[in-house]
TORPA-416151 format. One record per residue: residue number from 1; residue in three letters; y, z, x of N, C-alpha, C, O in turn. Coordinates in Angstrom, 1 decimal. Example, Ala and Ser with C-alpha at 12.3 -4.5 7.8 and 13.67 -1.06 7.14 Angstrom:
BEGIN
(1 ALA (-5.7 7.8 13.2) (-4.5 7.8 12.3) (-3.3 7.8 13.2) (-3.3 8.5 14.2))
(2 SER (-2.2 7.1 12.8) (-1.1 7.1 13.7) (0.0 7.9 12.9) (1.1 8.0 13.4))
//
This chain:
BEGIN
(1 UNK (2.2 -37.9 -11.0) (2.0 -36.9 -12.0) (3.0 -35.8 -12.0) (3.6 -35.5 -13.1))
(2 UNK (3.3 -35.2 -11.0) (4.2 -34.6 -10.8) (5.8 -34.9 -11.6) (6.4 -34.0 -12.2))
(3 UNK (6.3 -36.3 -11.4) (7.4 -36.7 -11.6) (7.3 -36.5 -13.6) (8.1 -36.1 -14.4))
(4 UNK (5.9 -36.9 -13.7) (6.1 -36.7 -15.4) (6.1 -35.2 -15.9) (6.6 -34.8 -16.9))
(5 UNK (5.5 -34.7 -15.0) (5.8 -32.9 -15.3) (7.4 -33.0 -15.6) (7.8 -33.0 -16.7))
(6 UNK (8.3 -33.0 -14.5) (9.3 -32.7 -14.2) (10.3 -33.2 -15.5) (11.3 -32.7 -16.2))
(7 UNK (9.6 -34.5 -15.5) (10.8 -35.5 -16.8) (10.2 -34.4 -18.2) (10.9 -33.7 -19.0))
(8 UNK (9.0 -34.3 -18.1) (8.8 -33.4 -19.5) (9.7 -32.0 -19.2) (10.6 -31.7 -20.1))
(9 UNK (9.7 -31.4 -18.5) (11.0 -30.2 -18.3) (11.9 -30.9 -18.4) (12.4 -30.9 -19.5))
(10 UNK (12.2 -31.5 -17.7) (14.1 -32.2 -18.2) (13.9 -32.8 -19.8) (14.8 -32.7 -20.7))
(11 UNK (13.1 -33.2 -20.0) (13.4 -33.6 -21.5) (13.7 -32.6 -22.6) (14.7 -32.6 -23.4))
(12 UNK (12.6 -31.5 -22.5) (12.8 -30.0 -23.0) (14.3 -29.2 -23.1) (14.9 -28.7 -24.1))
(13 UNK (14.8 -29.4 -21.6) (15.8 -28.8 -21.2) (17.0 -29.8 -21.7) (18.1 -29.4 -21.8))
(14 UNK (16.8 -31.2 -22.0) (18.3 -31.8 -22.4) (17.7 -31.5 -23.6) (18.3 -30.4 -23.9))
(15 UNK (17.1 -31.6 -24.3) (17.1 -31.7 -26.0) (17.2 -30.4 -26.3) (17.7 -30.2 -27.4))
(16 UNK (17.1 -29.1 -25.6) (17.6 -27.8 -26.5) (18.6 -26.6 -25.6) (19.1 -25.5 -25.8))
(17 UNK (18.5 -27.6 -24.3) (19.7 -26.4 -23.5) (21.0 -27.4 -22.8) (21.5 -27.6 -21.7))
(18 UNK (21.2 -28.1 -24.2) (22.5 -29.2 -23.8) (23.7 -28.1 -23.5) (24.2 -27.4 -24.5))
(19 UNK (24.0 -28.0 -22.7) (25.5 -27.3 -22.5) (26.4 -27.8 -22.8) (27.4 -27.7 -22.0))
(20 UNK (26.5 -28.6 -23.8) (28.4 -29.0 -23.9) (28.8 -28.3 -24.8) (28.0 -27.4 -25.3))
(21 UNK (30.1 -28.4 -25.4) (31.2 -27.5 -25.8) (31.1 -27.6 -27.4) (32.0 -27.1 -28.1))
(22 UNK (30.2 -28.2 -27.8) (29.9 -28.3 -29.1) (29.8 -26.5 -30.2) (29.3 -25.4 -29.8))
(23 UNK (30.3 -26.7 -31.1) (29.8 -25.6 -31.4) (29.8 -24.1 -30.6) (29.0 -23.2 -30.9))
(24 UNK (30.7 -23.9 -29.5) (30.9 -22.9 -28.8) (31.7 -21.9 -29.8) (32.7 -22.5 -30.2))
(25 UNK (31.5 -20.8 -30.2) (31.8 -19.5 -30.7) (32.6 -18.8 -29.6) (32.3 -19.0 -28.4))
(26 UNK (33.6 -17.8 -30.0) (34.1 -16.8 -29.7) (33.0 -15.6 -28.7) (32.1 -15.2 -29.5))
(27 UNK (32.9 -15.2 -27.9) (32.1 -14.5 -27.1) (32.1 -13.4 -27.8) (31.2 -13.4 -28.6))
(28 UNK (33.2 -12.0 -27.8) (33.4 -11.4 -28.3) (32.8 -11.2 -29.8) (32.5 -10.0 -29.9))
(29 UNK (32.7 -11.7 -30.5) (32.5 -12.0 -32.0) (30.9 -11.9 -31.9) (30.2 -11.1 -32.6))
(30 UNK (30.6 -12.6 -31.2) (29.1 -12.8 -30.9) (28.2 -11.9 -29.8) (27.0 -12.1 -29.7))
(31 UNK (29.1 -11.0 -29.1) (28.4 -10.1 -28.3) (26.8 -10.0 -28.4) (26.0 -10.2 -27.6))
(32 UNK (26.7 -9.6 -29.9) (25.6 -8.4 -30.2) (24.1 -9.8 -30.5) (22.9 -9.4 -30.4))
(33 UNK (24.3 -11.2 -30.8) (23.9 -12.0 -31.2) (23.0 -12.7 -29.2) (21.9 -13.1 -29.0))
(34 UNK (24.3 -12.6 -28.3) (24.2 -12.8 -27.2) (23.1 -11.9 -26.7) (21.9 -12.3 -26.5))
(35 UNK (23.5 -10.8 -26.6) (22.5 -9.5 -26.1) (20.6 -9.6 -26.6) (19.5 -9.3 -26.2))
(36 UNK (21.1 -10.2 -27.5) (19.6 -9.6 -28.2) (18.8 -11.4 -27.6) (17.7 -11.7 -27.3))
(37 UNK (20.0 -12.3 -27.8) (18.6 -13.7 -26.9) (19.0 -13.2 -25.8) (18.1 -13.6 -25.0))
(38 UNK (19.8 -12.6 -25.1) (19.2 -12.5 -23.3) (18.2 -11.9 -23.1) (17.4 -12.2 -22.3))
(39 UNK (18.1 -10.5 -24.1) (16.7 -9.6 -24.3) (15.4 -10.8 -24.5) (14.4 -10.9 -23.8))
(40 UNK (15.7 -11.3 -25.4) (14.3 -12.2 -25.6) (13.9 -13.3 -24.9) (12.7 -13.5 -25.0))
(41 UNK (15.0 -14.3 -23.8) (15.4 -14.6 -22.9) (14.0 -13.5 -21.5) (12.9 -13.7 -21.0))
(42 UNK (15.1 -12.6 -21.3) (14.1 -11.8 -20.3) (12.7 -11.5 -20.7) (12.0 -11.4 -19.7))
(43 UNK (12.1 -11.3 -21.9) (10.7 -11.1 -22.1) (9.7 -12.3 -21.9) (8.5 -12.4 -21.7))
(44 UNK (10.9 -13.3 -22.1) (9.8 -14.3 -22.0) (9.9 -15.1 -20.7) (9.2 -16.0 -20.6))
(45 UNK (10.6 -15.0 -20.0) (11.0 -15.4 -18.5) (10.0 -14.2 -17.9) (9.8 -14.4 -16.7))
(46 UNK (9.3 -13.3 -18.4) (8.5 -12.4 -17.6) (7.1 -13.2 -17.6) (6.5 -13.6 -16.5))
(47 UNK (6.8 -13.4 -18.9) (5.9 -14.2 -19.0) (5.6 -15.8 -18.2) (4.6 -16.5 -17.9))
(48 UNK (6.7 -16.0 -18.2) (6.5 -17.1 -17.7) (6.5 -17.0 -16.1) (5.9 -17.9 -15.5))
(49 UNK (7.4 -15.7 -15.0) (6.8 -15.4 -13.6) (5.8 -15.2 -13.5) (5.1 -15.6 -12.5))
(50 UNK (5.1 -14.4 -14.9) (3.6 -13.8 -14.3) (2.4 -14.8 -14.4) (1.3 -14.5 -14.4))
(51 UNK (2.8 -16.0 -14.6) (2.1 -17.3 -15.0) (1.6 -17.4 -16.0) (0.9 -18.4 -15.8))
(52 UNK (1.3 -16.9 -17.4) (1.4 -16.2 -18.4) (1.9 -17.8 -19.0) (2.8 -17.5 -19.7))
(53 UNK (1.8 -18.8 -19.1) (2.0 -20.2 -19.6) (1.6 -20.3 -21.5) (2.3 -20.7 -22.4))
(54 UNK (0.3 -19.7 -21.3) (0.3 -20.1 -22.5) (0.6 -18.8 -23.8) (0.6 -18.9 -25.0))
(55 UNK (0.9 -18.0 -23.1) (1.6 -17.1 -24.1) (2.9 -17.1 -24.1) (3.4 -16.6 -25.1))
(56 UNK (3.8 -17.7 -23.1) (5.0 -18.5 -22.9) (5.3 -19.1 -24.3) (6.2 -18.8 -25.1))
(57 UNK (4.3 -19.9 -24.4) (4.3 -20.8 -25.2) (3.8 -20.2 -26.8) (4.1 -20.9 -27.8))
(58 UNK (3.0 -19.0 -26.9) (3.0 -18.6 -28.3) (4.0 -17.9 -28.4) (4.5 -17.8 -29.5))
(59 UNK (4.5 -17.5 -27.5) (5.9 -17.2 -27.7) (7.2 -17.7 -28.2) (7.9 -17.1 -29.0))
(60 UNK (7.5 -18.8 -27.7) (8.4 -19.6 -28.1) (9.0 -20.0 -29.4) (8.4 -19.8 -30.5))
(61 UNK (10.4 -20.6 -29.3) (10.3 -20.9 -30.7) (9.8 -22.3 -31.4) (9.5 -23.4 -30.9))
(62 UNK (9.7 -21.8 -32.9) (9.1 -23.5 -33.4) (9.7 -24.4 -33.2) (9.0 -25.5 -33.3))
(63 UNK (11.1 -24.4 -33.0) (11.8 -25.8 -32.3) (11.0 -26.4 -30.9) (10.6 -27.5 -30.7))
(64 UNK (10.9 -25.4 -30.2) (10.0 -25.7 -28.8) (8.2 -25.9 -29.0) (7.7 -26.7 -28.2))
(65 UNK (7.6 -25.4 -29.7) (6.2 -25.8 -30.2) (6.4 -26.9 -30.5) (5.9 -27.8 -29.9))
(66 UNK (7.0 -27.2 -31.6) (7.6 -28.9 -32.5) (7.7 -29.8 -31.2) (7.2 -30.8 -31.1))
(67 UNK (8.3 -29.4 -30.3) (8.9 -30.5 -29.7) (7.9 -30.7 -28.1) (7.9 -31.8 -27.4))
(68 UNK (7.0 -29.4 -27.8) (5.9 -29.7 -26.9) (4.8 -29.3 -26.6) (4.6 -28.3 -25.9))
(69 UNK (3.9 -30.0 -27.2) (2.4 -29.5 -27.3) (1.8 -27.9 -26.1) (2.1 -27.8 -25.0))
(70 UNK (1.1 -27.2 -26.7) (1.2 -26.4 -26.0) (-0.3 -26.5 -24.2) (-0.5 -25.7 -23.3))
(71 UNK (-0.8 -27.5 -24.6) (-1.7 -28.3 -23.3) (-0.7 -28.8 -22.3) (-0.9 -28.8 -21.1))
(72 UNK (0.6 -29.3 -23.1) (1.3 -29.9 -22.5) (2.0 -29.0 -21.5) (2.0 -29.2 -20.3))
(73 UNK (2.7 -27.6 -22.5) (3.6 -26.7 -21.6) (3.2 -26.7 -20.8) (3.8 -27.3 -19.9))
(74 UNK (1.5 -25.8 -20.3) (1.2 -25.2 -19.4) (0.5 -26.1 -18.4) (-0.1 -25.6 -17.4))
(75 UNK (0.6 -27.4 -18.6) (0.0 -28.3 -17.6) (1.5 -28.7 -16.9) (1.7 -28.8 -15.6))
(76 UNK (2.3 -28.8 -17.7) (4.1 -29.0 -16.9) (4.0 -27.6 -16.0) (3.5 -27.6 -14.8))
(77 UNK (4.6 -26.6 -16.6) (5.0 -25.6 -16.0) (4.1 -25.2 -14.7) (4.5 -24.6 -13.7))
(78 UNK (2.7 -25.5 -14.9) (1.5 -25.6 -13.9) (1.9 -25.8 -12.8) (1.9 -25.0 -11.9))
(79 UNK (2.5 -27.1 -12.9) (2.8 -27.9 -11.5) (4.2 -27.9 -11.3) (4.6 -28.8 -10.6))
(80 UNK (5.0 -27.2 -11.8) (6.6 -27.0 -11.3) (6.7 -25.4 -10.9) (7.5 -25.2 -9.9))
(81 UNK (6.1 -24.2 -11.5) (6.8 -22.9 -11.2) (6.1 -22.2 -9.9) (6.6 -21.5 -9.0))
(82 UNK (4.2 -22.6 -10.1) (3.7 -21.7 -8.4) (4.4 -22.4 -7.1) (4.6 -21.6 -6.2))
(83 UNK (4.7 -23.3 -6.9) (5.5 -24.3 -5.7) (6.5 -23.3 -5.1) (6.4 -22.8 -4.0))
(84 UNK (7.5 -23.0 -6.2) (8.7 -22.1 -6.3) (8.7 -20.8 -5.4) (9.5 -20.4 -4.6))
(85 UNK (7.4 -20.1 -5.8) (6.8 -18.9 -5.6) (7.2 -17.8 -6.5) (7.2 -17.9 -7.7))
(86 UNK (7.4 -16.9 -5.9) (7.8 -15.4 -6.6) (9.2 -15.7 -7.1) (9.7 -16.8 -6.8))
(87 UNK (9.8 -15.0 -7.8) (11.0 -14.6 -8.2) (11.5 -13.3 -7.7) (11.2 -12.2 -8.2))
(88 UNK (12.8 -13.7 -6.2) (13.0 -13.1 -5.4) (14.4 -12.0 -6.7) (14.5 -10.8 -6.9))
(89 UNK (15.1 -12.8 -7.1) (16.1 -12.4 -8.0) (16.3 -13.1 -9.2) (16.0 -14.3 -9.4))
(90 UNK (16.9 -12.3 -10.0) (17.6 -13.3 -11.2) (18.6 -12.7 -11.5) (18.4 -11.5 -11.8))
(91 UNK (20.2 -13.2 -11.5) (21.4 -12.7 -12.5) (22.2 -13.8 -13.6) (22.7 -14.9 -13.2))
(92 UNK (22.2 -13.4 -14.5) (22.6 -14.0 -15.4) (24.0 -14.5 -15.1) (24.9 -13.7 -15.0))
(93 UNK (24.2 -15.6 -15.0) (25.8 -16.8 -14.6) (26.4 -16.8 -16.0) (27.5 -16.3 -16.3))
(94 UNK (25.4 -17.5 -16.8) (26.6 -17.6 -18.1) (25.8 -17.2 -19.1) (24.5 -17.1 -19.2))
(95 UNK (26.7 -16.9 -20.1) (25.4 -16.7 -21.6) (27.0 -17.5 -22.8) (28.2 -17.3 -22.8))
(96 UNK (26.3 -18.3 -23.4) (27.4 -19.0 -24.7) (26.8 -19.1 -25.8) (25.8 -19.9 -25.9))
(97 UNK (27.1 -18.4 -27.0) (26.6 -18.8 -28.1) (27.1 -19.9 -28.6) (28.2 -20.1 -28.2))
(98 UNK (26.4 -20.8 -29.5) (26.5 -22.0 -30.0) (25.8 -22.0 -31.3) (24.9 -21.3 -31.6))
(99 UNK (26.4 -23.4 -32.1) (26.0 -23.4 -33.5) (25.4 -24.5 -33.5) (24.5 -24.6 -34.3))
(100 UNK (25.5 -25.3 -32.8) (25.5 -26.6 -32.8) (25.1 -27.1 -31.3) (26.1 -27.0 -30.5))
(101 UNK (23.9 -27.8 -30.7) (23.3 -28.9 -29.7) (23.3 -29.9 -29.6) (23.1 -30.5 -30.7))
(102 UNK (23.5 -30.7 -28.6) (23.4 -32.1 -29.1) (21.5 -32.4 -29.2) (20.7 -31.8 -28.4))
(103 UNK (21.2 -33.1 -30.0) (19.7 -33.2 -30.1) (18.6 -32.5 -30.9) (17.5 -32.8 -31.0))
(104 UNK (19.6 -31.3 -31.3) (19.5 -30.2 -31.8) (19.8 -30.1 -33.6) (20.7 -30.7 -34.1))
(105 UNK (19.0 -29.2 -34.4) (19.7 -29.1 -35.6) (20.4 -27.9 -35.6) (19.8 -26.8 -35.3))
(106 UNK (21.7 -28.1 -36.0) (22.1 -26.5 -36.6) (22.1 -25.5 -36.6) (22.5 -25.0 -37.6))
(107 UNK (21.8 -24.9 -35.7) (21.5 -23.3 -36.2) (22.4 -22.5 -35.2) (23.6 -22.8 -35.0))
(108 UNK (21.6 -21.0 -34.3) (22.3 -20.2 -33.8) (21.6 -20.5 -32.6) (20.5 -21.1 -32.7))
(109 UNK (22.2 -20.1 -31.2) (21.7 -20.8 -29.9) (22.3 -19.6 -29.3) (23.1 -18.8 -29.8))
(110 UNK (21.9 -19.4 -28.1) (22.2 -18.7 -27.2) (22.0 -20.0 -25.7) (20.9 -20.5 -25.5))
(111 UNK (23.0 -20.3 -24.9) (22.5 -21.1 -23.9) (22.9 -20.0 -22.7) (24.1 -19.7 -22.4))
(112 UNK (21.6 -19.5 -22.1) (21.7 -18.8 -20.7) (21.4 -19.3 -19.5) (20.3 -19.9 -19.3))
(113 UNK (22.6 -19.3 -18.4) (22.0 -19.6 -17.0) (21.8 -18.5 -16.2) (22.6 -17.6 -16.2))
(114 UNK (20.9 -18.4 -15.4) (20.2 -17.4 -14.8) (20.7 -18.5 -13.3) (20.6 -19.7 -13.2))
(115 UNK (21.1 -17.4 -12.2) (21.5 -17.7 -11.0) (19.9 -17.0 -10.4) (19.6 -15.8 -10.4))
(116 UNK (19.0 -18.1 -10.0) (17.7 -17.6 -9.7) (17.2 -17.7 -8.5) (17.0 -18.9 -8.2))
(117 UNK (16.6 -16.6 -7.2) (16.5 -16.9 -5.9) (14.4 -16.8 -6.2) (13.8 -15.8 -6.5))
(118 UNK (13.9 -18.1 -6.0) (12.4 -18.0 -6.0) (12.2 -17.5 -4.0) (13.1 -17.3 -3.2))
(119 UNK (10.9 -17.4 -3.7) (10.3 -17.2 -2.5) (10.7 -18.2 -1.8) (11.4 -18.0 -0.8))
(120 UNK (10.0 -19.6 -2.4) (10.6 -20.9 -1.6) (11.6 -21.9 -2.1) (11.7 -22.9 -1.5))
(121 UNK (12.4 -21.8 -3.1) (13.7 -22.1 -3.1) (14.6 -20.9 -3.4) (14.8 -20.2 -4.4))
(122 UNK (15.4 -20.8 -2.0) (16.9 -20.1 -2.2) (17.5 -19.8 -3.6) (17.5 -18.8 -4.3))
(123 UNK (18.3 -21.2 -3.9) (19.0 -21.6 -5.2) (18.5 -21.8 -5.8) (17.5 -22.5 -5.3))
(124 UNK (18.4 -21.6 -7.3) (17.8 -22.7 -8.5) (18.7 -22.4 -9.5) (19.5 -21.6 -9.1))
(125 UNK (19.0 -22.7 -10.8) (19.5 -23.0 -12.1) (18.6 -22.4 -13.0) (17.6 -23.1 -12.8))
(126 UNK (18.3 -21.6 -13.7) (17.7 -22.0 -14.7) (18.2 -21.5 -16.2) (18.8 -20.5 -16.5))
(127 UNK (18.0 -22.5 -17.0) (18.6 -22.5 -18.2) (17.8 -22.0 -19.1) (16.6 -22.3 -19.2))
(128 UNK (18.2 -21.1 -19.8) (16.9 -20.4 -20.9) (17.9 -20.8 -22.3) (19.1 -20.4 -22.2))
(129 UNK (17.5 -21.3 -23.3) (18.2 -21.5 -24.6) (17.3 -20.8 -25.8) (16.7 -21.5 -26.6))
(130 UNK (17.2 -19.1 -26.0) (16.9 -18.8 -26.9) (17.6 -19.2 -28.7) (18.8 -19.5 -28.9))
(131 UNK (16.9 -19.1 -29.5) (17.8 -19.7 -30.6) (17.3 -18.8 -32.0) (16.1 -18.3 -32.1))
(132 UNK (17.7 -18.6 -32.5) (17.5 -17.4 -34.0) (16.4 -18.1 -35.1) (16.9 -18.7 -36.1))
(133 UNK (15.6 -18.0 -35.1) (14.1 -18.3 -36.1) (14.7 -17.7 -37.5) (15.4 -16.8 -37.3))
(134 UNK (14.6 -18.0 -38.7) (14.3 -18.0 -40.1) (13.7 -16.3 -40.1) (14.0 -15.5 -41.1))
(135 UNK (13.2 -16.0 -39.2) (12.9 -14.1 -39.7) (13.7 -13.7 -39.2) (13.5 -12.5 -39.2))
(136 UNK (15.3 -14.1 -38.5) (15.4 -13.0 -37.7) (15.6 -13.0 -36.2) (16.6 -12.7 -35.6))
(137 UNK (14.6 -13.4 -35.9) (13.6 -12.6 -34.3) (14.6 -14.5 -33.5) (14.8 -15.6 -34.0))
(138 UNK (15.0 -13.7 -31.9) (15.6 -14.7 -31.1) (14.1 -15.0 -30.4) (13.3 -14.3 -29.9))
(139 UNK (14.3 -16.3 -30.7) (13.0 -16.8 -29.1) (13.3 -18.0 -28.5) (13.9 -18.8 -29.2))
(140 UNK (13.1 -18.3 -27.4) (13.2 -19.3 -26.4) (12.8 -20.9 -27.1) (11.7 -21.1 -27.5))
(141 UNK (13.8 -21.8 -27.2) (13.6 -23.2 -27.5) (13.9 -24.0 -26.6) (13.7 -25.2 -26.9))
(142 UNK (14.5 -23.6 -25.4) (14.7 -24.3 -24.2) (14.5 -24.0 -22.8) (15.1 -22.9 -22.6))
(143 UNK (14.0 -24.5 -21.7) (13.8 -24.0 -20.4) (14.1 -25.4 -19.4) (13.6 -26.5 -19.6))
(144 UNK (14.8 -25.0 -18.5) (15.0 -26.1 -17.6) (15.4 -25.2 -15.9) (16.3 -24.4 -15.7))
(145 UNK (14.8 -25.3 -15.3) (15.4 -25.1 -14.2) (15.9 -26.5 -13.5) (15.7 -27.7 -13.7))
(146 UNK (16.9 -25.7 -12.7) (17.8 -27.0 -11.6) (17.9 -26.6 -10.2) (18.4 -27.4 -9.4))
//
């Protein structure tokens, strides 16, 4: 059971926090577009320490609802994030705007790695891919830790 948790995070995490070089923008250019998904990035990475699962998930974006039931989120995330424990630290490693995913349609991306120390894992990865919604408003369409 466990292993299919995990493949549903990795699935989540390849289909909207593909890191390749697709579609990579100018940093600079894009500063202010960056800033505002790491903002939305951190609001919802709060939610999701405080075990807060299924508001994780009303939170998210419709790319990420579309793509995983919300019984589903909080039954994955269930059995992958208490193991972990607390979140001792988090600093942000990379942030890349993108236009283009593989897996992905179109649009504006933000792909963040968070260099993350939990209670019981030292190291972890985690990938947060906020992405720009139709109003406006940046919200999370991808989560993968590594």
């Amino acid at each position: 059971m466990l292993k299919l948790k995990f493949m549903t995070i990795i699935f989540v995490g390849l289909l909207l926090a593909a890191c390749t070089q697709e579609g990579t923008e100018d940093t600079p250019k894009h500063a202010g577009e960056e800033q505002a998904a790491l903002q939305s990035a951190n609001k919802w990475l709060t939610l999701v320490d405080e075990g807060k699962y299924r508001k994780s998930w009303n939170e998210a974006a419709s790319l990420f609802k579309n793509a995983l039931p919300k019984d589903k989120w909080i039954e994955t995330l269930g059995g992958i994030r208490p193991p972990l424990g607390k979140v001792l630290q988090r600093n942000v490693k990379t942030k890349d705007y993108k236009t283009s995913l593989h897996g992905a349609p179109d649009g504006e991306y933000v792909v963040i790695q968070f260099q993350t120390r939990f209670e019981y894992k030292a190291s972890a990865i985690e990938t947060v891919t906020p992405s720009k919604e139709k109003d406006g408003s940046w919200r999370v369409s991808g989560y993968y830790i590594k």
